[in-house]
N, C-alpha and C positions, 0 to 999 in steps of 0.2 A: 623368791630370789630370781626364777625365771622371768615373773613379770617384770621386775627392777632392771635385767636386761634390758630388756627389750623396750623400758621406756629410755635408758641411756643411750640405748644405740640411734632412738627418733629423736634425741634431743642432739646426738653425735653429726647425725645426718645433716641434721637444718644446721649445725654451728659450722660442720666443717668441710663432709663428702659429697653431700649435696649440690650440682652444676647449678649455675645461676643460667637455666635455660627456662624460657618464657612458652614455650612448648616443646616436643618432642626433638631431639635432633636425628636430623637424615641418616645418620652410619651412626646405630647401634650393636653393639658387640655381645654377644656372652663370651663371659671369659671364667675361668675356675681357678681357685687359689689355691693350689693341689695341695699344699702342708696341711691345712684343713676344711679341704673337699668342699668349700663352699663356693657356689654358681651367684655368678653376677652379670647386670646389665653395666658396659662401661660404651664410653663415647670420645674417640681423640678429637686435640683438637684440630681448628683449621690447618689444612698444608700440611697434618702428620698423616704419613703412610703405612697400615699395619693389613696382615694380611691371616689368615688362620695357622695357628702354628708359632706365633709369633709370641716371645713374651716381653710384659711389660710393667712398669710398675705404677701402680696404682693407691688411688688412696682410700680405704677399705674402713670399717666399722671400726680396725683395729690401731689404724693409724697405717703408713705406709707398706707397703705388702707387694708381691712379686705373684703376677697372674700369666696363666695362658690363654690365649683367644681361641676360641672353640669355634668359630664361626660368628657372619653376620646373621642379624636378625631380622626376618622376611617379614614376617606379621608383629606388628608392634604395638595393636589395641587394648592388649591387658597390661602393656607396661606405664608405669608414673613416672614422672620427673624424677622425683625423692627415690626411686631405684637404682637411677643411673649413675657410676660414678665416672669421674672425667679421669682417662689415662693420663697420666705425668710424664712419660716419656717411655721409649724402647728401650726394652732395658740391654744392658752393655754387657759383656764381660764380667767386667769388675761387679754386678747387683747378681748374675751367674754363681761366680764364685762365692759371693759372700753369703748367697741363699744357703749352697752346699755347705758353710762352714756352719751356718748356724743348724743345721740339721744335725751335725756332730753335738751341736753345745748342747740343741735340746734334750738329746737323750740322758745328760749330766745334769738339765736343770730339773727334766723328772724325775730323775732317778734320786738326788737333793730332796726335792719338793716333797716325796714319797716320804722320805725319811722322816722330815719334819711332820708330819702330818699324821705317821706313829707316835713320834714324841710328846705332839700337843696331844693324842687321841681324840683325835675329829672323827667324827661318823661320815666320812664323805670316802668317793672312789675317785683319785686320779683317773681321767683320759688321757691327757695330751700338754706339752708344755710347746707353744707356740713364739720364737723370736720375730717383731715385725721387721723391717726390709732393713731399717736405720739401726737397728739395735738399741733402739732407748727404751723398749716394751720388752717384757717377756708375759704373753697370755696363759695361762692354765689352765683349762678346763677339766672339773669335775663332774659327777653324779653324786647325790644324798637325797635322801628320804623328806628333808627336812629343811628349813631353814637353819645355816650353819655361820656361828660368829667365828670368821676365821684373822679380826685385824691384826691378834697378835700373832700370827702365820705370817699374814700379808708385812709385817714389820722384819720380823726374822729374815726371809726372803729378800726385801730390797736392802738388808746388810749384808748381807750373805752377794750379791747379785750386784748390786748398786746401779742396779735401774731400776724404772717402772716398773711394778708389777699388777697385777688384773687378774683375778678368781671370778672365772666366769660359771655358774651352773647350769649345767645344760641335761637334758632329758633324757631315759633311755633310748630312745631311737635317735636323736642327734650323737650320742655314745657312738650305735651303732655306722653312722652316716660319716664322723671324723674315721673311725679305726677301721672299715670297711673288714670284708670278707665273703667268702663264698654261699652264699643261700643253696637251699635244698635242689633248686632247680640247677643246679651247678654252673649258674653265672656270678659275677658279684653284686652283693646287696646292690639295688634299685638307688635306695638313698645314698648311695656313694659315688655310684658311677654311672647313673641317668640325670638326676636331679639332687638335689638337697631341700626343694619345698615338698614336703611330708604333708598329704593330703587327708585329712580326717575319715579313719574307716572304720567301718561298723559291721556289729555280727550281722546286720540285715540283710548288707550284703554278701556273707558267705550262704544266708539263707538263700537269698535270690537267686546265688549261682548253682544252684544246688549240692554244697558243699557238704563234706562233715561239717560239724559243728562243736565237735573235739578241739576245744585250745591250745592243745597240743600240734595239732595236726596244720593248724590254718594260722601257728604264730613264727615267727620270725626268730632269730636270734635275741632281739631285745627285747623278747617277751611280749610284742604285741602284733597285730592281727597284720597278717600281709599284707604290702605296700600295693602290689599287683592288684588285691582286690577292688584297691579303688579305683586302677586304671582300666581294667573289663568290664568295670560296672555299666559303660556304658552301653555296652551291647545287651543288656541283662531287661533295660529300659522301652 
């Protein structure tokens, strides 16, 4: 199911988010979707003025969404076309407000979704229930063991809701990455408040550092090996 994401979202891309820029453009942005901590490359267009700090709406994996710009991006060689998405305007007042309303609704659609979700007894964990900017989506993100047939979920749900709905499954450490919290070093999780790209780590390198080797010791919250380790590995090298 994770891979079925992720081929929808590349086929999302090229149909819909995707700029029709022929190389890189000059003012690239990282901007972060805060409702679910995810980091992007976006790009305004000609004669728009945005500055860090600023939020804007944009058009995202999920469909239209409400971002903040984190700053311009200096070095731009490990970025592709197909990452950048084109900002749609500054956002106003009125995309303000209605972000904050729909933050109230989400907690009603998970708390809903949860419910249903005893009823069918599905083997899956609610994370997070996501409205996009327009309100014609509501996203849901889970956790399961398992590949799960949820359509007559997905049915109940858009009568209940009478909009789109979207069951997305995502992984323990993306779990971790949406609903953030405090890690052992007493900052917050890595993947929630540095980055959202979760770099492949391996016990090799808690051997390298000369770590325990206690999985206890050297895992995270979501049960897998600190994200940190693979940002010092480089010195280890």
């Amino acid at each position: 199911m994770v891979k079925d994401n992720a081929q929808r979202d590349k086929k999302r891309r090229e149909a819909v988010s995707v700029p029709d820029f022929e190389s890189l453009p000059d003012n690239i942005w990282r901007m972060r979707i805060a409702s679910i901590n995810e980091f992007e490359y976006c790009s305004a267009p000609e004669g728009m003025s945005i500055s860090r700090g600023d939020f804007v709406a944009v058009s995202s994996r999920y469909g239209t969404d409400l971002a903040r710009i984190l700053g311009p991006v200096r070095i731009s060689d490990d970025i592709k076309v197909d990452q950048i998405h084109r900002i749609i305007r500054i956002a106003d007042d009125e995309d303000i407000a209605r972000r904050e309303e729909f933050e109230d609704r989400e907690i009603t659609a998970f708390s809903l979704c949860r419910d249903r979700i005893r009823e069918f007894d599905l083997p899956m964990k609610l994370i997070k229930a996501h409205y996009v900017l327009d309100g014609s989506k509501v996203v849901f993100f889970f956790t399961a063991d398992s590949r799960i047939d949820f359509r007559e979920l997905v049915q109940d749900l858009a009568n209940c809701f009478r909009v789109r709905i979207e069951l997305r499954q995502v992984g323990v450490r993306d779990s971790s990455r949406i609903l953030g919290g405090v890690a052992v070093c007493g900052r917050p999780y890595c993947c929630h408040g540095m980055t959202d790209q979760l770099a492949p780590v391996t016990i090799k390198m808690a051997k390298e550092q000369n770590l325990s080797l206690n999985a206890q010791k050297i895992s995270g919250a979501c049960g897998r090996l600190f994200c940190c380790l693979a940002y010092e590995q480089d010195n280890y090298e």
